[in-house]
C-alpha positions, -999 to 999 in steps of 0.1 A, spaced: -698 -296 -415 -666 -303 -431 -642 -278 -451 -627 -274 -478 -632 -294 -515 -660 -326 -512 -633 -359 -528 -660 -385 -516 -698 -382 -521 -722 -412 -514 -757 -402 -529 -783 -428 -520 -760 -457 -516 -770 -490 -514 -753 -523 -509 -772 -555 -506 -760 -593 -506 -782 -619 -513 -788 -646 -484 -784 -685 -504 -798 -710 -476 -792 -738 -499 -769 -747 -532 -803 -749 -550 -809 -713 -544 -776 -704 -554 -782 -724 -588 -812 -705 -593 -800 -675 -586 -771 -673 -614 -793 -692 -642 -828 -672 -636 -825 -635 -642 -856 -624 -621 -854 -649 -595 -847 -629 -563 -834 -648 -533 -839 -630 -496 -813 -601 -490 -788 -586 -463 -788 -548 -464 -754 -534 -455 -759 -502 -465 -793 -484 -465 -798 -448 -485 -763 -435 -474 -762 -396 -483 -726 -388 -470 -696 -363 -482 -664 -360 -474 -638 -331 -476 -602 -326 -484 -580 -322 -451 -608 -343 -425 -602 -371 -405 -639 -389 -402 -644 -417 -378 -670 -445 -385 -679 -462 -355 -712 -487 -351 -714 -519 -335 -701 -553 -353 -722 -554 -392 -735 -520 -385 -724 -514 -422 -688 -497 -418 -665 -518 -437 -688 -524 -462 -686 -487 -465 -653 -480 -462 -645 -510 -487 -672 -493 -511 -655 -461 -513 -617 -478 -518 -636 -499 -545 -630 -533 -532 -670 -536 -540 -691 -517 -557 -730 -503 -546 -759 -522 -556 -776 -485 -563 -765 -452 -563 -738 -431 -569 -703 -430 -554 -676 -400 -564 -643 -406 -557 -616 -381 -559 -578 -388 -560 -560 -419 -551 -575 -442 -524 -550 -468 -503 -567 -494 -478 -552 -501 -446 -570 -533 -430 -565 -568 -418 -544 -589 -446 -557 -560 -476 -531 -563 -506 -511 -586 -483 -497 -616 -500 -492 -647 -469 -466 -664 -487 -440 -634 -497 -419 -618 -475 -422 -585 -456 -400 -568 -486 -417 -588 -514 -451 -574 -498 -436 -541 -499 -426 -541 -536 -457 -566 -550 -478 -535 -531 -458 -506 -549 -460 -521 -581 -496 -527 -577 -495 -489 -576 -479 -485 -606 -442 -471 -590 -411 -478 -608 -376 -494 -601 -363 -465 -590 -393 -453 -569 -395 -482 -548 -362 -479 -544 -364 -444 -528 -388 -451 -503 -383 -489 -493 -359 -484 -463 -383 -457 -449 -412 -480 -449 -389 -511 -436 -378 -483 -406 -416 -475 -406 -426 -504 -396 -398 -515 -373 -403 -552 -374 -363 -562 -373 -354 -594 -386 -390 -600 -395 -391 -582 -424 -373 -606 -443 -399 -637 -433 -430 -650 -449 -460 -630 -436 -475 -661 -426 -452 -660 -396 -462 -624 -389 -483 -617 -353 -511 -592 -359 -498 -562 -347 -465 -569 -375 -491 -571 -401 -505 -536 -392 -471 -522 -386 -463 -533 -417 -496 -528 -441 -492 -494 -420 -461 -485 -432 -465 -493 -469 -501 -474 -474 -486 -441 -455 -453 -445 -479 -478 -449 -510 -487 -409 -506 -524 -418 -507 -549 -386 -513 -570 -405 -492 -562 -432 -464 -585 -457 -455 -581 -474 -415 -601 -498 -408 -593 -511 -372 -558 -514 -384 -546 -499 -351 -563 -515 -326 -538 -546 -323 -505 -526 -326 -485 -514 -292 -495 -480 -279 -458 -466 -291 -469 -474 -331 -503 -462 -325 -490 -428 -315 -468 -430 -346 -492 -435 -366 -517 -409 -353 -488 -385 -356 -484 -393 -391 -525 -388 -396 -522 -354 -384 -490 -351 -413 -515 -363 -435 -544 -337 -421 -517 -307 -426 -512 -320 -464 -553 -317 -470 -551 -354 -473 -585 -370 -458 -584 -397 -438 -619 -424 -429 -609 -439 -393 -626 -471 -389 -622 -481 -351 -637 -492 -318 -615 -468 -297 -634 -443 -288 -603 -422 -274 -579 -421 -309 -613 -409 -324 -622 -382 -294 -585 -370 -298 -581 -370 -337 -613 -370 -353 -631 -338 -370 -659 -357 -373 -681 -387 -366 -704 -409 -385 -724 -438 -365 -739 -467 -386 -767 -488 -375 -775 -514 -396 -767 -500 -430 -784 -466 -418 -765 -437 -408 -779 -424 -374 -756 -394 -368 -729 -369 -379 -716 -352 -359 -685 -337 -342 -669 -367 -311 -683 -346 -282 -716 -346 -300 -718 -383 -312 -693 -406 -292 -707 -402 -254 -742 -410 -268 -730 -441 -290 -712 -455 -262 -745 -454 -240 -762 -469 -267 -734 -500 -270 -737 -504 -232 -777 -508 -231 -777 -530 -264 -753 -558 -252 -775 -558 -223 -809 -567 -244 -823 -599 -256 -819 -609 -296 -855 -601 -295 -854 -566 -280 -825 -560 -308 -844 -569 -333 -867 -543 -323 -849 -512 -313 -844 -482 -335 -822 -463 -321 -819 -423 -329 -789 -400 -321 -815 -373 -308 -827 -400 -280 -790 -408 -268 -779 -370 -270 -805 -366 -246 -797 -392 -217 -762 -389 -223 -750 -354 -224 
C-alpha cells in the first residue's frame, strides 16, 4: 500500500510479558530456567511494513497492543520472537520519554541532544528554535516537575522535531496540547512527509488521522485487524468502539472482531 523504500518491517512479531500473581512466582521465575509463569500477549504475529515518506496511524482501544508497538520499533523493548528492521534514526515523542523531572526545560533540551550524540556547537545552533518551538515563556527555565501536560508535549515536541529524526514516533503526544500547537505540529508532520521522513501516529483522534494519515493500522489485542487507507478503516473502528463500551466484560471477552464485519455495517 505504501510507496517508496520499506525503513520498518515487523515479520512475525511477538511480545509477551509474563503475569507474576505472587513474589513466589517471581522468585521462580528468575532462578528456574524452564519454569513458565502465565503470559500477557501484547503483540500477536504482527506482519507490518512501513515506507519512507508515510504518515501511518495506529489506532485500537486502550492495551490493544499499540504502544507496545510503537515502543518496539523505537527500541525501548525488544520482541519476544521475530524479527524487527529498522532503518535510519528513530526519536520518541510520548508522555515523560527521555524527559528528566528534576532538570529544567533547557537542561531537558541539551541532556536530550546529547543523548543523540550532537555537539557544543550543534546544540547551540538549534536550541532557540526548539525553545521558540515550544513556546512555553518563562517556563522553560523551571523544573519539569512544575510543567502541565500539554508544556510537556510542547516541549518533548519541540525537541524530537529539532532532532531531524528519519523517523518520528507520536504516541498520543497531541492530544493534551491546545488546538493552535496541534496545527503546528501537523504542519510540521507534513514538512516531515515532504522530506520522505515517516511518521507512526499513535492517537485517539480520529480527525488529525482522517486529515493527515496515508494510512491506518487497527490493533485488537496484540492482533492487527486492518490496514487500510482512513476512509476504509476509521468509520468502521469507530462503530466497533461504540458497540464494545456498550457490552459486558463477558461479551468482550468473547468478541472477535474483523474489519470485513465493520466495513460492512458501517460504510
Amino acid at each position: 500500500m505504501g510507496q517508496g523504500n520499506v525503513v520498518i518491517s515487523c515479520e512475525h512479531l511477538w511480545k509477551r510479558y509474563p503475569l507474576y500473581h505472587s513474589d513466589f512466582e517471581r522468585l521462580k521465575g528468575l532462578v528456574l530456567p524452564h519454569y513458565r509463569p502465565e503470559e500477557f500477549v501484547a503483540l500477536a504475529d504482527v506482519n507490518l511494513q512501513f515506507h519512507e515518506g508515510e504518515i501511518v496511524g495506529l489506532i485500537g482501544l486502550n492495551g490493544s497492543g499499540k504502544s507496545t508497538l510503537s515502543n518496539t520499533i523505537a527500541g525501548i523493548t525488544y520482541p519476544t520472537e521475530g524479527n524487527l528492521t529498522v532503518k535510519g534514526e528513530v526519536s520518541m515523542l510520548a508522555a515523560n520519554v527521555g524527559l528528566q523531572e528534576q532538570l529544567t526545560g533547557i537542561e531537558n533540551i541539551r541532556y536530550k541532544c546529547i543523548l543523540m550524540g550532537m555537539s557544543e556547537r550543534e546544540i547551540r545552533a538549534i536550541q532557540d528554535s526548539i525553545i521558540e518551538f515550544a513556546d512555553i515563556g518563562k517556563h522553560i527555565e523551571q523544573p519539569l516537575r512544575t510543567y502541565s501536560s500539554g508544556m510537556r508535549s510542547r516541549l518533548g515536541f519541540a525537541i524530537s522535531v529539532h532532532l531531524n529524526p528519519d523517523i518520528l514516533i507520536i504516541d498520543e503526544a497531541l492530544s493534551v496540547g491546545d488546538n493552535s500547537f496541534a496545527d503546528k505540529c501537523l504542519a510540521k508532520m507534513n514538512e516531515f512527509k515532504a522530506q520522505k521522513k515517516t511518521i507512526l501516529f499513535v492517537s485517539h483522534s480520529v480527525n488529525q488521522m482522517k486529515e493527515f494519515c496515508d494510512r491506518v493500522i487497527w490493533l485488537h489485542h496484540g492482533h492487527v485487524l486492518g490496514d487500510e487507507v482512513p476512509d476504509r478503516i476509521l468509520m468502521p473502528y469507530c462503530g466497533f468502539a461504540r458497540e464494545f463500551n456498550m457490552m459486558t466484560a463477558e461479551e468482550r471477552q468473547q468478541k472477535i472482531p474483523s474489519l470485513e464485519e465493520y466495513q460492512k455495517k458501517y460504510l
